[in-house]
N, C-alpha and C positions, 0 to 999 in steps of 0.2 A: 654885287657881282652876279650876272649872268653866265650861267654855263649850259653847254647843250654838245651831247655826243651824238654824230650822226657815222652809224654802219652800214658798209657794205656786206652783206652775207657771201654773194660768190666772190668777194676777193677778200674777205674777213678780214675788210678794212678800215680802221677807224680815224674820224677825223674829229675835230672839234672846232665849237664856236665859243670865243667868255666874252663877254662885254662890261660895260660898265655901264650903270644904267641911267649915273649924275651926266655924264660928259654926252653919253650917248655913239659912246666909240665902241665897236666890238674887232676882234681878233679870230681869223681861221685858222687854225693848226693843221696843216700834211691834207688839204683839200684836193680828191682827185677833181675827174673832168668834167662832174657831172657840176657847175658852179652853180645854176639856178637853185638848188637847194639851200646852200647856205646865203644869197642874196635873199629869200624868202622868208628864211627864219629870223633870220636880221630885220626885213624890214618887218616881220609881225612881233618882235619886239619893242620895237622903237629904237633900233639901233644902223647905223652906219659900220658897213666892211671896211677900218680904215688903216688895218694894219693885216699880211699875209706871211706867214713863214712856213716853212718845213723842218723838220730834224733832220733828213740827211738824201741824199741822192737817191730815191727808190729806184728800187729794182723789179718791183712786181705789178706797179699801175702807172700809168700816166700822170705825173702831177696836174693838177689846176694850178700850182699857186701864180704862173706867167699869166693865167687867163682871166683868173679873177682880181689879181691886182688891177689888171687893166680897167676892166669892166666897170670895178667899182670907184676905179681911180685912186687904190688903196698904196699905201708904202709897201714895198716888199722887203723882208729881209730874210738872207740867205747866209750859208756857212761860207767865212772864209779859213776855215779848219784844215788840214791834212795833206797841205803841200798841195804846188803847184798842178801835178798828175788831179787835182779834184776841187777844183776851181769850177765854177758855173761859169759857159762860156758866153751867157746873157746879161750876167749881172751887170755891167758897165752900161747897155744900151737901155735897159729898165731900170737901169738908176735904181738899182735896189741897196739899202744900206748892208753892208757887207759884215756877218758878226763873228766876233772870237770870243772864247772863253772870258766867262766875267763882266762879258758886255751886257746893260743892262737895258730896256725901253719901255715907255708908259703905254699903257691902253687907258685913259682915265683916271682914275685912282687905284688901278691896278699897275702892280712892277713886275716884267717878266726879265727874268736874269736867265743868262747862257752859260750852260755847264759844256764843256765838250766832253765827249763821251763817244771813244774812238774804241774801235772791235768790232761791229757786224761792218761800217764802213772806216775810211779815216777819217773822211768828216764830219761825223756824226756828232751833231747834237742834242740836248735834252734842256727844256724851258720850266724854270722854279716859277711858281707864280704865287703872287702876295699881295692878296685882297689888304690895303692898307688903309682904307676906308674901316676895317675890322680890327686888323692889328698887322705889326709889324711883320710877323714870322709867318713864314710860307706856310700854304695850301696842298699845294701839290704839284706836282712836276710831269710835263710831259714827256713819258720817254719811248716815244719814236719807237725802233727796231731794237733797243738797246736795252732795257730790262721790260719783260713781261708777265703778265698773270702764270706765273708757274711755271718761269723758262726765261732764258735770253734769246737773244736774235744771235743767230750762226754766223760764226764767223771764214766762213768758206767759201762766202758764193762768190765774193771776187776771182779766188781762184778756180772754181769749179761753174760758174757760170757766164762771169766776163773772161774768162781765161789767160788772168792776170798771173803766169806763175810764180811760186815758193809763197804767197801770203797768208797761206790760212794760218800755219801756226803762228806765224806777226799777231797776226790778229788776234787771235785767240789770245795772245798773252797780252795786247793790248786792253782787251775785253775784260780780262780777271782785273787787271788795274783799276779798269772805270769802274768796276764794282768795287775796285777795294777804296774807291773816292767815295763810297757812299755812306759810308762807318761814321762820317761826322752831323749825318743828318736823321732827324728825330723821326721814333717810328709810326707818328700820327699824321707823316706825308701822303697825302691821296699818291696814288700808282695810274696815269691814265697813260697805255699803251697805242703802239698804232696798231695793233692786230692783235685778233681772236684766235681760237681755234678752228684749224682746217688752214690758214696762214702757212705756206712753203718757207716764210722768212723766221721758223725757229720748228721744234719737232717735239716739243712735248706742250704747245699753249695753253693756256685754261680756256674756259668758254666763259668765265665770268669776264665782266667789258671792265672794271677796275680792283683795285686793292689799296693795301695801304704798304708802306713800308717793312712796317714791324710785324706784319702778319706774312710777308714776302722773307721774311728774314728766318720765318717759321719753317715755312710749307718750302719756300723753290729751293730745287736741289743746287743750281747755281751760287745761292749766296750760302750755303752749306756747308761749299767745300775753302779749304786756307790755304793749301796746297796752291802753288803757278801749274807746276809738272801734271795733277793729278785734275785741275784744271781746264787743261788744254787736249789731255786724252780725253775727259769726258764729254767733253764739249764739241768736239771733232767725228765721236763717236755715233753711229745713225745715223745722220744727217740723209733724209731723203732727196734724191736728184731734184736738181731745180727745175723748172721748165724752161727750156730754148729757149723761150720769149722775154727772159729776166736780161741778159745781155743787149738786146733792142734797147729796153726799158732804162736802163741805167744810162745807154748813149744818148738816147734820146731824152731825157731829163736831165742828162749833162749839158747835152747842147739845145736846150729850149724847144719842148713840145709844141707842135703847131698849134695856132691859136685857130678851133673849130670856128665860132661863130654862130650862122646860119646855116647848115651843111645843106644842100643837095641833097634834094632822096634820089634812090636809085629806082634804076628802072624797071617795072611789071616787066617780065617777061613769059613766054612758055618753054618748056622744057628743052623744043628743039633749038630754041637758042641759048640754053644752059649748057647742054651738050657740044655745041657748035665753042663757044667760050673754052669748056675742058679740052678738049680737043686741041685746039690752039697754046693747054699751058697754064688755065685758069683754074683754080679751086672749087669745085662744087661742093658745099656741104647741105646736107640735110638734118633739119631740129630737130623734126620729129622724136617721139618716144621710139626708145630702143624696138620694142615689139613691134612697132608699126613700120620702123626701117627694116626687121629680120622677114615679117610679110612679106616685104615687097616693097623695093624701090631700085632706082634707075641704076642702070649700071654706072661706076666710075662715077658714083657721089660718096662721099664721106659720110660718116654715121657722128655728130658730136648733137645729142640730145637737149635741150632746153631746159637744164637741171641747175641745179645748184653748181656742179660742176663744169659748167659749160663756156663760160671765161679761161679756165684754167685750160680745159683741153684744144681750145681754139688757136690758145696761145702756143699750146706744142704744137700743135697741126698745121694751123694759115701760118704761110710764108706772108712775109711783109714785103715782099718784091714784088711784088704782081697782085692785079685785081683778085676776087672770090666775088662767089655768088651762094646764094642762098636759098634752099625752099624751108618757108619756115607755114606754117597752118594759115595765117590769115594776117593783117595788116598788125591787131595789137601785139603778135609775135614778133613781125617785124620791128616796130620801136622797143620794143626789149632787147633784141638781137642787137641792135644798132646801135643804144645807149650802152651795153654790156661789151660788145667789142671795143669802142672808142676809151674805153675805161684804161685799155691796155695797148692803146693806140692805132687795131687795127680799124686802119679809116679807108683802107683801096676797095669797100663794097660796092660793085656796079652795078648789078641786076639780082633781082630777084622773082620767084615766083612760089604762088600758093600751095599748098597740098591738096586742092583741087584740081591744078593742070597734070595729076598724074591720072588721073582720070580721064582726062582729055586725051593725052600724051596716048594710052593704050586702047583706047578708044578708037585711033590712029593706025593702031597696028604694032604701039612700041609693046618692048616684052620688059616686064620688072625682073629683076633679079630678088633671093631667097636669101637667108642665112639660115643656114638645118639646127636644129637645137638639140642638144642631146642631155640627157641628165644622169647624175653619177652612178646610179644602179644602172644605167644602160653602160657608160665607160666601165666601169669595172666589170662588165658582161663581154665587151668589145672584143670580138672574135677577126677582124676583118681586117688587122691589121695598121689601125688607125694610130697616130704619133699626136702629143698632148707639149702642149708649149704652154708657159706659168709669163702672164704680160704683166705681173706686179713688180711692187719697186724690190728690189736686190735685198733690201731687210727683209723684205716680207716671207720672202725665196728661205730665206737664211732660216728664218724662224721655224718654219714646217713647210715642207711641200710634197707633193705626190711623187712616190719612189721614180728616180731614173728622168725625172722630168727634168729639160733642161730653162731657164731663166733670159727672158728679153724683154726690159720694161717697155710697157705701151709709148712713151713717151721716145724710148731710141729704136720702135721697130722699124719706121721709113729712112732711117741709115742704117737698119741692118736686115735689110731684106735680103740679103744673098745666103745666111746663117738661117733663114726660116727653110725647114725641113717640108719638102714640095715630092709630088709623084702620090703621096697616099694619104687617105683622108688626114686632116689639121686639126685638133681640137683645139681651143683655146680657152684660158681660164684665168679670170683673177680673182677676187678674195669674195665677191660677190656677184657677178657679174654685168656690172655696167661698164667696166675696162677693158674684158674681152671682146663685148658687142661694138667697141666704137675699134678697135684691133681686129676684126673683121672684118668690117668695112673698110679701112686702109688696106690689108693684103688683098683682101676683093676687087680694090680699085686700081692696086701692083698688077693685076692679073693673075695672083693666086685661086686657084680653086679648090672646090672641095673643103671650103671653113667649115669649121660646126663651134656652136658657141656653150660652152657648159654653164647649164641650168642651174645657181645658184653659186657658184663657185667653188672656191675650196673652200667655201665654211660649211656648203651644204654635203662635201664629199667628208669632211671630216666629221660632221652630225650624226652622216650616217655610217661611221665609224668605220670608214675604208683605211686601208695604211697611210700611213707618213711616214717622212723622213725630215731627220732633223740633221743630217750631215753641212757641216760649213765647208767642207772640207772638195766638195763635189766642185768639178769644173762650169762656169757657165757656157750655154749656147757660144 
């Protein structure tokens, strides 16, 4: 048996490839879009893609598994778990074999058995797999969004990101069950997860990529508690906001993500036709490093930086209705951008240009715009009248924040721009500040003025030992 885990870092997403190396048949487990990687790995083992599944309807990338079924001309098989409401509405025209609890299919001399394992979704399943070329008793088990290195997968985001109401606590107690299915199985089960830490689909992940059972039965607080009631409070409890872009995600992997292909590149352009684009309706963003967008860049572009975080906040930001454009530094930025967007299915990119035509651009006559920076000895000094907005998630708020300071996570501030506090300088902060700086860029591009972005955050105001407050109790913005 062949095994190989391939991670994504900015979507801390994990997929798998096992083979078997007699038959020469291998298996992809929860493969997003990027499918040439796992045709690669395959074929530099000596192995054929000839079987595709997932554990359950994501909600936070784009699946591969319609695109590389095809490609490879592999079998697919898909949950038929959780009632009609969560059917793949592909499966019949991709003839893909349809699975339920208990169902069981070869890769070679490899057996993979379907456990259903209902709670972060209801169709959610998890794959026992039993090298049988070795011995009879399973290896290990893929579980999907459903048990993790040091946490389970939440069970809220139907209701709190598809906006399915009353199901998080279903869930939740549906979720204590699948764990409490798991009591009959030995603690020497490898733990291979679909996400790491920094993962939106659970709130406390580990950063190690696997585990085992009985060391899971140690350390995660999930398998801890015996309690249902005591269970579903703590499980519920935390949970940071999902991104807008998780309900796209879930539709569109319900109803079969577009098969990319060969994509179109889009178009070099310069600025005055990036401009001409926003103007009309379109998204301008800029890659660039945070400091080089606060220098100076174009009015009414976006700030989401080329970071590890930078899928994640695209995905709050670009609408999926309408084209976006892009200035990213040079062409190799571009194909990063492009393969990191598509991951989450933003595919509407039409133009782009360099961070050289801002030089042209002003060269022209255009004028950049600034973002003023200010840092916590100067805000604690702040005579002028200036008001402080906290752009971190509502936990974070919860936890400490600067006296009097009111709370609007970055991710709901373009639906709530009428609440941002205008007429006197704006400070804005979150916990470091890479959240603020792209939160200035958006009110910048509202036509707020007068942003300034705090220098380190609150961790550098609280280092240097300004007040907090720790009231839960305070109204938000």
């Amino acid at each position: 048996m062949l095994f190989r885990l391939f991670y994504d870092p900015k979507l801390a997403q994990a997929s798998y490839l096992v083979g078997c190396s007699i038959t020469g048949e291998a298996l992809v487990v929860d493969p997003n879009r990027d499918i040439k990687q796992y045709l690669d790995a395959a074929h530099a083992e000596g192995l054929l893609v000839a079987h595709v599944t997932e554990t359950h309807i994501h909600a936070d990338f784009a699946s591969g598994s319609r695109e590389l079924a095809r490609e490879a001309g592999a079998q697919l098989y898909l949950s038929g778990e959780g009632g009609p409401d969560w059917q793949y509405a592909f499966a019949e025209s991709d003839d893909a074999v349809v699975l339920h609890d208990g169902d069981t299919f070869d890769v070679g001399n490899i057996q993979v058995k379907t456990m259903h394992t209902p709670g972060h979704t209801p169709e959610h399943l998890s794959f026992m797999v039993t090298d049988r070329a070795a011995t009879e008793r399973p290896m290990g088990i893929f579980t999907g969004d459903f048990l993790f290195v040091g946490d389970v997968g939440r069970p809220d985001l139907l209701e709190r990101a598809a906006r399915i109401e009353g199901t998080m606590v279903a869930s939740a107690r549906q979720l204590f069950q699948s764990l409490q299915n798991l009591e009959s199985l030995p603690d020497y089960l490898q733990i291979w997860p679909g996400h790491g830490a920094g993962s939106a689909c659970g709130k406390a992940l580990g950063a190690v990529p696997q585990s085992t059972l009985g060391y899971e039965r140690m350390v995660n607080w999930a398998l801890s508690i015996t309690n249902e009631q005591e269970f579903v409070d703590s499980v519920l409890a935390g949970q940071p906001s999902p991104p807008t872009y998780f309900a796209e995600m879930k539709r569109m992997n319900r109803e079969g993500p577009r098969i990319l292909g060969d994509q179109v590149a889009p178009g070099q352009s310069n600025i005055d036709t990036l401009l001409r684009r926003a103007a009309a309706g379109d998204i301008v963003v800029d890659t660039r490093p945070a400091t080089e967008f606060a220098a100076g860049h174009v009015p009414g572009t976006i700030s989401i930086p080329m970071n590890k975080s930078f899928t994640n906040w695209a995905g709050w930001l670009i609408p999926y209705d309408r084209d976006f454009h892009l200035i990213v530094a040079d062409e190799t930025k571009l194909a990063e951008a492009r393969r990191d967007l598509s991951m989450i299915g933003l595919d509407r990119l039409g133009h782009w240009a360099p961070a050289e035509a801002l030089d042209e651009w002003t060269g022209g006559g255009g004028t950049l715009q600034s973002v003023r920076q200010m840092t916590p000895a100067d805000l604690a000094a702040e005579s002028d009248g200036a008001v402080v907005l906290d752009v971190r998630e509502r936990h974070e708020w919860k936890a400490g924040h600067l006296p009097g300071v009111p709370n609007i996570p970055l991710g709901e501030l373009q639906d709530r721009i009428d609440e941002v506090p205008q007429g006197r300088p704006l400070v804005l902060h979150c916990q470091g500040g890479g959240r603020s700086s792209i939160a200035a860029s958006v009110l910048q591009a509202q036509g707020v003025e007068n942003v300034i972005n705090l220098v380190g955050g609150f961790r550098a105001w609280q280092e240097q030992g300004h007040p907090v407050e720790h009231a839960e109790e305070e109204v938000e913005a």
